[in-house]
C-alpha positions in Angstrom: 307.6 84.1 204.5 305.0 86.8 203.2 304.2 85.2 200.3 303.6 81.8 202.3 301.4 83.6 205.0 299.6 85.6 201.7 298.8 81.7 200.4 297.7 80.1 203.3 295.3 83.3 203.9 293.9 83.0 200.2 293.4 79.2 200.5 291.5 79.3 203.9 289.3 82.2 202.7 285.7 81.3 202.1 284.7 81.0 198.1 283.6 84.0 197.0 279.7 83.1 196.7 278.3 82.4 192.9 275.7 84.6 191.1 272.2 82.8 191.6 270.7 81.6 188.5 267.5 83.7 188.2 266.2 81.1 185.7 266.6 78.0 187.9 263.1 78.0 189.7 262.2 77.8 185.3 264.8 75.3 184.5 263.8 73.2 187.8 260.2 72.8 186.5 261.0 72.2 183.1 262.7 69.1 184.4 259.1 68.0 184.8 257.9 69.3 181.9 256.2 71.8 183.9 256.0 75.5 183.2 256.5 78.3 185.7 253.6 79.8 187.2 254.3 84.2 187.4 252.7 86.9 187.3 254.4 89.4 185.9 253.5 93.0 184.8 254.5 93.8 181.3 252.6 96.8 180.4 253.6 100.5 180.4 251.8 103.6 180.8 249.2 104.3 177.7 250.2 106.7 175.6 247.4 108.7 173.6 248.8 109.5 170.5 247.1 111.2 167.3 244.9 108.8 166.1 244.4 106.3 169.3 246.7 105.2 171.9 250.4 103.4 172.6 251.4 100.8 175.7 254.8 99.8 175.4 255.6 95.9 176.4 258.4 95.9 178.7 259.9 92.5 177.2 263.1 92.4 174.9 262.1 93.0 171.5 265.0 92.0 170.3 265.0 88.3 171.7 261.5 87.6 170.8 261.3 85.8 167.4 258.1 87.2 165.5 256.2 83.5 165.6 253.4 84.1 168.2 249.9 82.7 168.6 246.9 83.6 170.2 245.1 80.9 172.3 241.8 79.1 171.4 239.7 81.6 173.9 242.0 85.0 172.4 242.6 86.1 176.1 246.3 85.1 175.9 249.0 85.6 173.6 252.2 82.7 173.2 255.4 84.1 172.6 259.2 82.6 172.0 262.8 84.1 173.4 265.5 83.3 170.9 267.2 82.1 174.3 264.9 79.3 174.8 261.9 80.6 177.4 258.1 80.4 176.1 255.4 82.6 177.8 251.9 82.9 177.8 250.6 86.6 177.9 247.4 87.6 179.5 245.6 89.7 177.4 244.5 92.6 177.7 246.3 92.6 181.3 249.6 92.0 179.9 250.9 90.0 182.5 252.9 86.9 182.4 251.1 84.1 183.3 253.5 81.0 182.5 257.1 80.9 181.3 259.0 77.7 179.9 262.1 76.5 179.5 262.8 74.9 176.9 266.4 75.3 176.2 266.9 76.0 172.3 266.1 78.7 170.2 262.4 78.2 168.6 261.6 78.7 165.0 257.7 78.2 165.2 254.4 78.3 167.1 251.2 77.2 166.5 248.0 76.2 167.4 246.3 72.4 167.0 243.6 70.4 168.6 246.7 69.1 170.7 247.6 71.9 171.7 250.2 75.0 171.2 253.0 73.6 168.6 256.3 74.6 169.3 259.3 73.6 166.8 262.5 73.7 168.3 265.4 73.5 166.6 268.1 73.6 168.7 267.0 70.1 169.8 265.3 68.9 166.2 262.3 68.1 168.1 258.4 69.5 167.8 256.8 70.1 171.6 253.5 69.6 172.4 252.4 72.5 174.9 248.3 72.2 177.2 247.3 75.7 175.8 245.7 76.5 179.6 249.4 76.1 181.6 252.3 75.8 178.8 252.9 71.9 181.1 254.6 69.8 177.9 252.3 66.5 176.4 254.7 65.1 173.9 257.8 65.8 172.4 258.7 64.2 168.7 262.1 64.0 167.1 262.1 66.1 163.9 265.6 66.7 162.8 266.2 70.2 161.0 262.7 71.1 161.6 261.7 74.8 161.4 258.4 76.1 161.1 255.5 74.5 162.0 251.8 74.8 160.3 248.6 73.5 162.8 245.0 74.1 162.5 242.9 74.8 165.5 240.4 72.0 164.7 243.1 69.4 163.5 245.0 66.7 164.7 248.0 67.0 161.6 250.8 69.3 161.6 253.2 70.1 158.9 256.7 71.2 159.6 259.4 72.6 156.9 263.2 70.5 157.1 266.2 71.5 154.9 269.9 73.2 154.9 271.1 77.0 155.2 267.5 78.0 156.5 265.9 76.7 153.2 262.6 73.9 153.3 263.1 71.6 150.8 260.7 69.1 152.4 257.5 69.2 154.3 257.1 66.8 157.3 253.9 65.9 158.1 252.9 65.0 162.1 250.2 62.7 162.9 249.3 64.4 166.4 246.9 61.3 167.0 249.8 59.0 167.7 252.7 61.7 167.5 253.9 59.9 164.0 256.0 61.3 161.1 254.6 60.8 157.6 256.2 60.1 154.5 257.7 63.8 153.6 256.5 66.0 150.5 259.8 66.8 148.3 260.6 70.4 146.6 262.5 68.1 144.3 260.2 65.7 143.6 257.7 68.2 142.6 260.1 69.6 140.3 260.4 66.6 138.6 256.8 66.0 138.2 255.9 69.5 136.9 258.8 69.3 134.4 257.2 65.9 133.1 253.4 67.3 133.5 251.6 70.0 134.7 249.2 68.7 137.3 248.7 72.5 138.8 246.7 75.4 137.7 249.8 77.5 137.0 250.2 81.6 136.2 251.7 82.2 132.8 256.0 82.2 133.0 255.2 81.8 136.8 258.8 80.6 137.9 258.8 76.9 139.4 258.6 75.7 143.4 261.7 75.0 144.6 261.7 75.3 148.3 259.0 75.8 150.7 259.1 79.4 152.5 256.7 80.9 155.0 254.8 77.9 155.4 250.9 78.9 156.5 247.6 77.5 156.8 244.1 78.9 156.4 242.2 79.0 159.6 239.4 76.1 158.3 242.5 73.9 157.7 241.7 73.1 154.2 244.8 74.6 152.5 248.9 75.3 152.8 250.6 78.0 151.6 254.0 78.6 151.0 256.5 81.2 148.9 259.2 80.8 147.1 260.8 83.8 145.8 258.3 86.2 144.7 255.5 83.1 144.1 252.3 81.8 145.9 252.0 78.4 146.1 248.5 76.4 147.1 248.2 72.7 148.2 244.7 71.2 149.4 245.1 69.2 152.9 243.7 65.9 151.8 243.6 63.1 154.6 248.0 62.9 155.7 249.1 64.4 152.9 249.1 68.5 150.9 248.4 67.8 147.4 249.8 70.7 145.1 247.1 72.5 143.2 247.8 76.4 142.2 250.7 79.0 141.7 250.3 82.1 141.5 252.0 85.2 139.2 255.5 87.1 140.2 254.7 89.8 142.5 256.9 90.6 145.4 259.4 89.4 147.7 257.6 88.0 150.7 258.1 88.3 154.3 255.0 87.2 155.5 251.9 85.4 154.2 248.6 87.3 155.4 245.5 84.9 155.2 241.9 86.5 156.8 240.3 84.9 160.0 237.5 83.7 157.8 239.8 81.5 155.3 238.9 83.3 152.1 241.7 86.2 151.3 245.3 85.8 151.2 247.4 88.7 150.5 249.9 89.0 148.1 253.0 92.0 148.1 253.7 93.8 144.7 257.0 96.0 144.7 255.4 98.1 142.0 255.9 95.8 138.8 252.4 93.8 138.0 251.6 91.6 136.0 249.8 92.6 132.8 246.1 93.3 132.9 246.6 93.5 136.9 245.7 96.8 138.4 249.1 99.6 139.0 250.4 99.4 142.5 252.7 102.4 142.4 255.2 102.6 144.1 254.7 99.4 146.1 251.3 98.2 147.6 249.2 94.6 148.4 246.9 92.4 145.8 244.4 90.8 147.9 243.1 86.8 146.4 240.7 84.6 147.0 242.6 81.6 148.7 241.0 79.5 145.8 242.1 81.6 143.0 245.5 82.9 142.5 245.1 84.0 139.1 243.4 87.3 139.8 243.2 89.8 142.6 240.3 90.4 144.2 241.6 93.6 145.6 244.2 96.0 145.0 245.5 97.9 147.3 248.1 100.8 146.3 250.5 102.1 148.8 249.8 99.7 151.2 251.4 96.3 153.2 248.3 94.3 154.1 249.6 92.8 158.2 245.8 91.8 158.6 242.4 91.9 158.1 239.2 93.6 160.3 236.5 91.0 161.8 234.1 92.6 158.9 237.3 91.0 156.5 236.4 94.4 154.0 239.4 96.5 155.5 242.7 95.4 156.4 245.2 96.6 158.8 248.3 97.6 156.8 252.0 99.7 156.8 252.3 102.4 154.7 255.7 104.6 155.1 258.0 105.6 156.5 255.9 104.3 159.9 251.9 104.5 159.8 249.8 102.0 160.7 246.1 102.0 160.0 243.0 100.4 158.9 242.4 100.9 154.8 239.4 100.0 152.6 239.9 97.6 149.9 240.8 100.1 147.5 243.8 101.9 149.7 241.8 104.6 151.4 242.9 104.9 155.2 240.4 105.4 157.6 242.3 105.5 160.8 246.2 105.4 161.6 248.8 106.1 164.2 252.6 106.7 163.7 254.4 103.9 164.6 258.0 104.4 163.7 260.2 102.3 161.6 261.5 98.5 162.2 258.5 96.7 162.0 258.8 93.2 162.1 255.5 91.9 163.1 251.9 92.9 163.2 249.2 90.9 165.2 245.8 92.4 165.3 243.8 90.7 168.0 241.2 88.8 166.6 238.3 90.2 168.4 239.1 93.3 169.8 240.8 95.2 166.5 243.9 96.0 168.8 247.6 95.0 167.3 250.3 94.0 168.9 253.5 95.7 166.7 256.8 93.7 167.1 259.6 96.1 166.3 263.3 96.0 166.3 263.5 97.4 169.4 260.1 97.7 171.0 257.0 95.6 171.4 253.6 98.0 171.0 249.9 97.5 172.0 248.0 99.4 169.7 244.5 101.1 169.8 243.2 102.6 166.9 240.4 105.1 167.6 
């Protein structure tokens, strides 16, 4: 008798009330491929430090994938969640100003004359984003696509597709009438070089196989891609990349560093050059001309280039176990600040000099004074 007078209680109590979804008001506008209009604070108290000054970020470093874009007017930063959420950073505020849903993780941003390029893979799709509100234009089936190359001034994209997080094709968006062009093939390439060489090639350079680190030069003339410890150069001509230099062995690549004007690119060296090269002991950066790949311009001992000044002379660089600082051209530092370790991304602001330092388990706005 208990246990039926225990039942009926149970079954006539109300249901216990479920959590609210705080990302519904998100979800409920990306149904109309709107984006969420907030404004939320992000920035800590500034820190003055030796050497200039720390703000921590309050987002979650470790969700936010180290793709990010500034927008055409610099005032706002575009970031990605691994759990699917796009926002748009006022800068120097740091303030939310839009957040998206868009479901999937994201394995590239970038800008276009269509707007901010977002490659999604979860979906296999490349979104179209109004740079001003994040509201989506277009979205284009790309199956296995990755990262995604644009060009301010541009109306082409170029987006890596392959297996076990390797490119071994190029994809290339018209983003005139949202239409995918015949592909450019690793494997095809390989072929071709084996018959003939067609490139401007460093001697006992190995061959390309895959396309890593896809990146284009700000002008949106050239494409450049790793593989292994290679530089790889193609020429944008009309729909298509056309293949034209390699560059020697160096260093294992994590990012490719090219300067706001379109005429460096940097190059890592784990200590082991190249003869004739200049000795980068124990590690350090040669800086190229993005037309010549067969001699550095600069070299820069002791130092990971992450950027370049607005002047383009000095660049921002690492050097260990945690500084960050401006260098010369030859290695001297002129300025730094002690950063810590687990770096994963440095984005100096275009115009102000300031960085924004992705780490492993903090986001930094640095000022270097």
């Amino acid at each position: 008798m208990h246990r039926f007078l225990l039942l009926l209680t149970l079954l006539s109590a109300p249901a216990l009330a479920q959590e609210p979804d705080p990302d519904a008001k998100m979800k409920e506008a990306a149904a109309k491929g709107l984006a969420l209009e907030t404004n939320e604070p992000l920035g800590g108290e500034e820190e003055s430090v030796e050497g200039g000054t720390l703000q921590v970020i309050n987002l979650p470093a470790a969700e936010i994938r180290p793709h990010m874009v500034w927008n055409d007017r610099k005032d706002a930063l575009v970031v990605a969640e691994k759990r699917g959420v796009i926002r748009k950073i006022a800068v120097p505020a740091m303030r939310v100003d839009r957040r998206l849903w868009v479901g999937a993780d994201v394995w590239g941003l970038a800008q276009s004359k269509a707007g901010i390029l977002v490659g999604v893979e979860g979906k296999g799709e490349i979104w179209v984003l109004k740079e001003d509100d994040l509201s989506v234009i277009q979205k284009v089936k790309m199956p296995d696509a990755r990262d995604v190359v644009g060009f301010p001034k541009e109306l082409l994209a170029y987006c890596g597709r392959g297996e076990r997080g390797m490119n071994l094709e190029i994809q290339i968006l018209d983003l005139t009438i949202y239409y995918v062009r015949k592909p450019i093939v690793a494997l095809n390439i390989m072929k071709e070089q084996g018959q003939k060489m067609t490139i401007r090639k460093f001697p006992g350079a190995r061959q390309l196989s895959y396309f890593a680190l896809p990146t284009g030069t700000p002008d949106g003339k050239y494409v450049f891609f790793a593989t292994g410890n290679n530089l790889h150069r193609f020429r944008v001509e009309k729909e298509t990349l056309v293949y034209e230099e390699e560059g020697p062995e160096l260093g294992k690549y994590s990012r490719i560093e090219i300067s706001p004007d379109s005429n460096y690119v940097a190059a890592p060296c784990d200590g082991t050059a190249p003869e004739g090269f200049p000795p980068l002991k124990p590690y350090g950066t040669y800086v190229f001309r993005t037309n010549d790949l067969q001699k550095p311009e600069w070299a820069i001992p002791g130092v990971r280039v992450v950027g370049y000044t607005r002047s383009v002379n000095k660049v921002f660089g690492l050097r260990d176990p945690g500084t960050l600082g401006i260098f010369s051209n030859k290695g001297t530092r002129e300025k730094s600040v002690e950063i810590g370790t687990g770096v994963v991304r440095v984005l100096p602001h275009p115009d102000t000099g300031r960085l924004l330092v992705l780490k492993a388990d903090e986001i930094l706005w640095v000022n270097l004074k």
